[in-house]
VMD Tcl script that draws the C-alpha trace (Angstrom):
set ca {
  {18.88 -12.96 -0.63}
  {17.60 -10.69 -3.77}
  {20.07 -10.85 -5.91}
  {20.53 -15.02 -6.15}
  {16.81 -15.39 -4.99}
  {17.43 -19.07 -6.07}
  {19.41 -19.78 -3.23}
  {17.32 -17.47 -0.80}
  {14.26 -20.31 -1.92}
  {16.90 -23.06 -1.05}
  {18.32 -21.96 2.73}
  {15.47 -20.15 3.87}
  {11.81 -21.44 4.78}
  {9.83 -17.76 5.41}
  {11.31 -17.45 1.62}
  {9.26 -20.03 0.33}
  {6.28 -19.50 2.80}
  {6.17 -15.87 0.99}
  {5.41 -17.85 -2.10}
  {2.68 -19.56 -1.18}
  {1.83 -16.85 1.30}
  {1.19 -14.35 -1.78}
  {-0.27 -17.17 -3.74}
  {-3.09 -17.36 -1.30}
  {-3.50 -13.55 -0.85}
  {-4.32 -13.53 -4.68}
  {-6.06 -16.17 -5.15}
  {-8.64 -14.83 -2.68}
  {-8.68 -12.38 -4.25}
  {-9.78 -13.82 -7.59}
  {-11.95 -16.12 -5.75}
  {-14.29 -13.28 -4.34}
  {-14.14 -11.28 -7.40}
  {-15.44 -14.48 -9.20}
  {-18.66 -15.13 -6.75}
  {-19.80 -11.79 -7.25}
  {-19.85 -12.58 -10.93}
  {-17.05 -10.75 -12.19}
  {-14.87 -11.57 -15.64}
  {-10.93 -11.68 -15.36}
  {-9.40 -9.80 -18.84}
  {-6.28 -9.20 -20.00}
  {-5.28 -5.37 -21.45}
  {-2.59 -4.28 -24.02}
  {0.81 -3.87 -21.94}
  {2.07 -1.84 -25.00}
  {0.22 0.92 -25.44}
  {0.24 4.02 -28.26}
  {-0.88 6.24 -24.96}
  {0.26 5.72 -21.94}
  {-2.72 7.08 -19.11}
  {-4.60 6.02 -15.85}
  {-2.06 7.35 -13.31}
  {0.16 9.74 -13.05}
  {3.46 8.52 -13.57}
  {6.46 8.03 -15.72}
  {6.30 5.57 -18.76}
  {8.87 3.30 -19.87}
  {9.22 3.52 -23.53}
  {10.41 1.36 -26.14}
  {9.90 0.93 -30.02}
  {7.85 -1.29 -32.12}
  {9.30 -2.28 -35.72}
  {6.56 -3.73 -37.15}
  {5.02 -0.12 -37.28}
  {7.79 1.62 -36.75}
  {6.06 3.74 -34.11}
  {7.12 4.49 -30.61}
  {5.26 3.05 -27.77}
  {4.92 2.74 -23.93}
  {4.35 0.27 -21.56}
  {1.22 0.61 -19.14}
  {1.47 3.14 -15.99}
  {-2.36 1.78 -14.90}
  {-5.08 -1.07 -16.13}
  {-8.02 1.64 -16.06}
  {-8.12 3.00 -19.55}
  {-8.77 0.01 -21.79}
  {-10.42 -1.37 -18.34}
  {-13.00 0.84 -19.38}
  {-13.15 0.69 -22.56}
  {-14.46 -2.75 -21.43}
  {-17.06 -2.00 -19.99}
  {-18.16 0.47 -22.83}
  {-18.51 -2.92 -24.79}
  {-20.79 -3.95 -21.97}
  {-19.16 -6.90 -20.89}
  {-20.21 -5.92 -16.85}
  {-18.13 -6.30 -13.71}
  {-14.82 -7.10 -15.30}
  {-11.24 -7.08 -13.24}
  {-7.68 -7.39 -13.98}
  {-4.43 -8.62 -12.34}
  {-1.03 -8.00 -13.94}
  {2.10 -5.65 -14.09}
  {2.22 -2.33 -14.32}
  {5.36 -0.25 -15.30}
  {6.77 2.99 -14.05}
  {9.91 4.68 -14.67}
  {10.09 6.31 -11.54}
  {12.38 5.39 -8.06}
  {12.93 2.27 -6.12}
  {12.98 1.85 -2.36}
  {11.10 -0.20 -0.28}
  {7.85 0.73 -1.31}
  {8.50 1.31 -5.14}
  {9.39 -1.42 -7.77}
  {9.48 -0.49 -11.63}
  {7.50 -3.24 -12.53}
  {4.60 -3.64 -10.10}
  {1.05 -5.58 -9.73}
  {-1.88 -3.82 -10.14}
  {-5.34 -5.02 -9.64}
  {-8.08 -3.16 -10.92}
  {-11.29 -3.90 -10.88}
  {-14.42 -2.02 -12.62}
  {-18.71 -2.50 -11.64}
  {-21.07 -0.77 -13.55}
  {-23.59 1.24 -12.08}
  {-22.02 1.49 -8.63}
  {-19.73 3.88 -7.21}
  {-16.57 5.20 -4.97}
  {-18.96 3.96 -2.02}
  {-19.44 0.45 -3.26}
  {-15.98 0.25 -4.06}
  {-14.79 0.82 -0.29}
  {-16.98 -1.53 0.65}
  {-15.87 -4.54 -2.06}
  {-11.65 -2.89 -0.60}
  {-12.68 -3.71 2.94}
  {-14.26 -7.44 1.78}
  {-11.10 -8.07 -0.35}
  {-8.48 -7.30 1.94}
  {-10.54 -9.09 4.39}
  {-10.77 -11.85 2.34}
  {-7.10 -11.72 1.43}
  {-5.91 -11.89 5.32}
  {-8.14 -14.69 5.89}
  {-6.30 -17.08 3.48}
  {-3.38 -16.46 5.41}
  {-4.41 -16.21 8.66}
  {-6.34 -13.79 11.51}
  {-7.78 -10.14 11.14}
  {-5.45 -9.16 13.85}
  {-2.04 -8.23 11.81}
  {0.97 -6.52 12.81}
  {2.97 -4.69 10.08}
  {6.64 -3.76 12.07}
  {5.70 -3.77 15.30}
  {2.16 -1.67 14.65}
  {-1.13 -4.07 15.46}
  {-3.77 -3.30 12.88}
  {-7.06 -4.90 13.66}
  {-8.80 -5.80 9.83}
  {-12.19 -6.68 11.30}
  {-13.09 -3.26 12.52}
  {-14.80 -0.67 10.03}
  {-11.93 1.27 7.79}
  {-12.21 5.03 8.86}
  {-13.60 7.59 6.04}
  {-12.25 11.17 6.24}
  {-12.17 13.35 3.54}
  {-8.74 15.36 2.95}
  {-10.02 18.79 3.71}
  {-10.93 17.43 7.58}
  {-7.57 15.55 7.84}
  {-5.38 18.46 6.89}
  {-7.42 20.36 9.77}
  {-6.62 17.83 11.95}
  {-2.90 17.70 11.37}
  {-1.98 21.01 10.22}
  {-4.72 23.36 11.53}
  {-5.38 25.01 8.68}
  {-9.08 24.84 6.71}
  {-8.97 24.93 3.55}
  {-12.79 25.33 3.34}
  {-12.20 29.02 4.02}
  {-9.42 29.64 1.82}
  {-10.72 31.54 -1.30}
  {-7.39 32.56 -3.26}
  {-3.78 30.79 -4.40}
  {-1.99 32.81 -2.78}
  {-3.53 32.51 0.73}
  {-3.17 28.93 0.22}
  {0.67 29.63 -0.53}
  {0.84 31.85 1.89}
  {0.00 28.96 4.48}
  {1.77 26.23 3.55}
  {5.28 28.58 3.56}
  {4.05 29.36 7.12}
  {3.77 25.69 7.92}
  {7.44 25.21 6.87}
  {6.57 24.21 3.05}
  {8.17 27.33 1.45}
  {10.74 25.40 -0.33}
  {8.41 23.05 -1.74}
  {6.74 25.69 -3.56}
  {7.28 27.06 -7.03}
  {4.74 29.88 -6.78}
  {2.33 29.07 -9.32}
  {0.30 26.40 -7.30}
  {-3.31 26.31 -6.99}
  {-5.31 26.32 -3.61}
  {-6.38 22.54 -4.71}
  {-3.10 21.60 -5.46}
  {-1.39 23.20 -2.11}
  {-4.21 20.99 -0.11}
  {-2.68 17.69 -1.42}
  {0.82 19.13 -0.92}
  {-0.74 19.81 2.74}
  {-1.89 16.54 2.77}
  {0.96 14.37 1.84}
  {3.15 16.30 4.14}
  {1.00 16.82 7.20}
  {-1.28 13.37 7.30}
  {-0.18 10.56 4.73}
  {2.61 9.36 7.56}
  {-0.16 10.05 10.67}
  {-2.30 7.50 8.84}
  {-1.76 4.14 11.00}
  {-5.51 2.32 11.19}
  {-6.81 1.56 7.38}
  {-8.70 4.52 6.48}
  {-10.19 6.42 3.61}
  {-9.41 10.01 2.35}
  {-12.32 10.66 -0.07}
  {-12.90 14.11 -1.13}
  {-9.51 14.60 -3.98}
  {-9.57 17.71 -5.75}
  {-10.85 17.58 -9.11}
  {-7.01 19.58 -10.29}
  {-5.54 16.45 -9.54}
  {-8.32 13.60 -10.14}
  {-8.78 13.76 -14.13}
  {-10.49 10.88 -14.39}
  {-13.05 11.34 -11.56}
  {-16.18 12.47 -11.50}
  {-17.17 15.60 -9.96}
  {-18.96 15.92 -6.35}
  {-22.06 17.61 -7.84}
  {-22.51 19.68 -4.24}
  {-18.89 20.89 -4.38}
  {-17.67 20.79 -7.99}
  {-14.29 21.48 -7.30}
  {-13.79 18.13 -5.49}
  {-14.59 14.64 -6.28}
  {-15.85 11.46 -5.33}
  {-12.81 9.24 -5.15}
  {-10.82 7.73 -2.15}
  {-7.48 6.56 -1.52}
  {-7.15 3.87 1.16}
  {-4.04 4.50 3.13}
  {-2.13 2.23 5.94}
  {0.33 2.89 8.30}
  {1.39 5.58 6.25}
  {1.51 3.91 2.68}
  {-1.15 4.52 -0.52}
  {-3.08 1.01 -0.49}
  {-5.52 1.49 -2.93}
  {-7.13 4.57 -5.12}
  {-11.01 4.25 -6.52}
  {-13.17 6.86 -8.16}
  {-17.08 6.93 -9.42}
  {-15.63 7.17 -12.50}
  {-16.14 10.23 -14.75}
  {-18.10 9.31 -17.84}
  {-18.92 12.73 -19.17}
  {-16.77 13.02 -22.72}
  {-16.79 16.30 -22.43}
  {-15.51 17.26 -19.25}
  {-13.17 13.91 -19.54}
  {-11.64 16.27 -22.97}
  {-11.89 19.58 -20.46}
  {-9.46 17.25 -17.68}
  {-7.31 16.06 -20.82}
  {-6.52 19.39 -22.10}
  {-5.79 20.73 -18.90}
  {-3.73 17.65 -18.34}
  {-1.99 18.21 -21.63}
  {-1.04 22.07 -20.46}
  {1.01 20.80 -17.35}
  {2.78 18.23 -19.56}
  {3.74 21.02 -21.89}
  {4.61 23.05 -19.12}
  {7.03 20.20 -17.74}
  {4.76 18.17 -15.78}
  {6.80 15.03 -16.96}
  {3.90 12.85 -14.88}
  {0.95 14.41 -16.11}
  {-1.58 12.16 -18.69}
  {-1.23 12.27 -22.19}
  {-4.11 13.55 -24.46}
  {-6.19 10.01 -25.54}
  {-8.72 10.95 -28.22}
  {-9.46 7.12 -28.37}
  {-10.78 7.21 -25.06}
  {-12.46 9.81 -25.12}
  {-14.48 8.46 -28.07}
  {-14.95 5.31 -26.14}
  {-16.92 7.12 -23.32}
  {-18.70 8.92 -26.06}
  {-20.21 5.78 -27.60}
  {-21.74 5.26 -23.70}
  {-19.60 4.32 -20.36}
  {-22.25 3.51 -17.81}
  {-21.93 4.94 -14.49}
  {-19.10 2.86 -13.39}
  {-17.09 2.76 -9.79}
  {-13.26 1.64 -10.13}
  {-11.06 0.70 -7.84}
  {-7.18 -0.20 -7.88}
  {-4.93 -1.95 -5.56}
  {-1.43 -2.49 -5.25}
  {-1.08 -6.13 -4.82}
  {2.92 -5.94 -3.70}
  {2.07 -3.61 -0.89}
  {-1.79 -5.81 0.04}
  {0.97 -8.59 0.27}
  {3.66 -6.69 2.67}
  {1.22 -6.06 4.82}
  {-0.47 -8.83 5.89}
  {3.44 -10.49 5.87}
  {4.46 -8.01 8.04}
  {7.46 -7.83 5.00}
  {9.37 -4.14 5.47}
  {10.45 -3.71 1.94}
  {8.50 -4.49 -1.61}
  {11.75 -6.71 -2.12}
  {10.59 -9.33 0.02}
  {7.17 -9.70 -1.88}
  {8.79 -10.11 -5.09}
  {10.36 -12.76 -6.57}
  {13.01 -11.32 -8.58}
  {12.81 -7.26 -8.40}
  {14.85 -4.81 -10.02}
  {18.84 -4.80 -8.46}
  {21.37 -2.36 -9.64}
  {23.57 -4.83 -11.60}
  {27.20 -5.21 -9.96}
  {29.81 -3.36 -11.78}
}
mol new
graphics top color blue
foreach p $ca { graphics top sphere $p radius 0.5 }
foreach p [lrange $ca 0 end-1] q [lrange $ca 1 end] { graphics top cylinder $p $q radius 0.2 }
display resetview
């Protein structure tokens, strides 16, 4: 059915109702982004720095310059340069490229859709998530979903937890009262994660490792984890009554990353602070971590407003509301390991 999709579109009706299924889902999308007044552009997919995730480029080489380039892990960065121009609410919709694994929830090329408003923040932003999606299941059909065999009911409020009280809730352990790395080492080898540790770990970086092993696959109901550490949010801006954290969610379903927004850090001089600490981990191995942009930085130096962002992954907004178990079925023609 994936490999000669052509003839999966010929024998098989749910193949083509996918098509117009996902057709619908994103033009919904577009359509509610354009009543509340906001611009669809179109960003470099080569890029000289790659940035706005963390992730794996692909690279490649352009002759022209004879200079080595990468395709785009995220929208965000020239996003924002955007809206340093001042051209207001702006979105975009397009593929994004990762070097990283396939299974059923990863695809190396991947749509994105990020969208940008000016002078609102991570709370706007999970409102406009739960009016999208909303929007989105509409076009195809009720609120009331089921996504293999789980009912999800769209029309109630999205939960909003931060991460601190959900790895309470599933592990037991408060990382409000741990003060040192190694306590928070100590833990999570008494909670079994001992041989995910290498020993040089933060406490902020142990609560995500917490987190993704303890709650992500708890997560059923949409809901939001706000509260990210600021370690591992670079481009986020800073809860001002807890510095250390910062005001960004992740939307997460039945187990699966959905979405990611921030309030956006505009402050060029803790956004160089984040990229030099970024820059240390790559050096140190950290073949994920963001590359040092000096570009950008000089963009938010010339004046980003203060600017919520939000992305979404429009393969997995699509499974979803198909009720589709694998990122295969959303796509058209995905990546398959050619046959010897």
């Amino acid at each position: 059915r994936v490999r000669r999709r052509y003839v999966d579109l010929i024998a098989r009706e749910e193949a083509r109702a996918m098509v117009r299924n996902r057709a619908a889902i994103t033009h919904a999308i577009r359509d509610t982004l354009y009543q509340q007044g906001y611009i669809e552009v179109e960003t470099p997919q080569l890029q000289l720095v790659h940035g706005g995730a963390a992730a794996r480029p692909f690279t490649t080489h352009l002759n022209a310059f004879d200079i080595d380039m990468s395709l785009r892990i995220a929208l965000e960065l020239h996003l924002k340069r955007t809206m340093v121009g001042g051209a207001d609410r702006v979105y975009e919709m397009g593929r994004v490229f990762r070097n990283e694994g396939i299974d059923t929830m990863h695809n190396p090329e991947f749509t994105m859709m990020e969208v940008y408003w000016p002078y609102a923040n991570y709370e706007d932003m999970m409102n406009l998530a739960e009016e999208l999606i909303r929007n989105a299941a509409r076009a195809i059909g009720p609120l009331q979903i089921e996504w293999q065999g789980v009912p999800l009911d769209l029309e109630k409020p999205f939960r909003r937890v931060t991460m601190l009280d959900m790895v309470r809730e599933h592990s037991g352990a408060d990382f409000r009262e741990v003060r040192t790395d190694e306590e928070a080492r100590r833990i999570a080898a008494d909670k079994g994660l001992a041989g995910e540790l290498k020993g040089t770990e933060s406490r902020f970086a142990v609560l995500n490792l917490m987190f993704e092993a303890f709650c992500e696959e708890r997560i059923t109901d949409p809901t939001f984890v706000i509260g990210h550490p600021t370690e591992i949010s670079p481009l986020s801006k800073r809860d001002p009554e807890n510095p250390d954290y910062t005001h960004r969610f992740e939307l997460f379903m039945c187990g699966k990353e959905l979405a990611n927004a921030f309030s956006e850090l505009n402050d060029p001089l803790d956004q160089r602070g984040r990229f030099e600490d970024q820059l240390r981990k790559k050096e140190a191995g950290d073949e994920e971590a963001h590359d040092f942009d000096e570009d950008f930085i000089n963009a938010i130096e010339s004046g980003l407003p203060p600017t919520g962002g939000m992305g979404i992954g429009i393969d997995r907004l699509v499974m979803f509301l198909t009720d589709s178990r694998s990122i295969r079925d959303v796509i058209l023609f995905p990546a398959m390991k050619p046959k010897a």
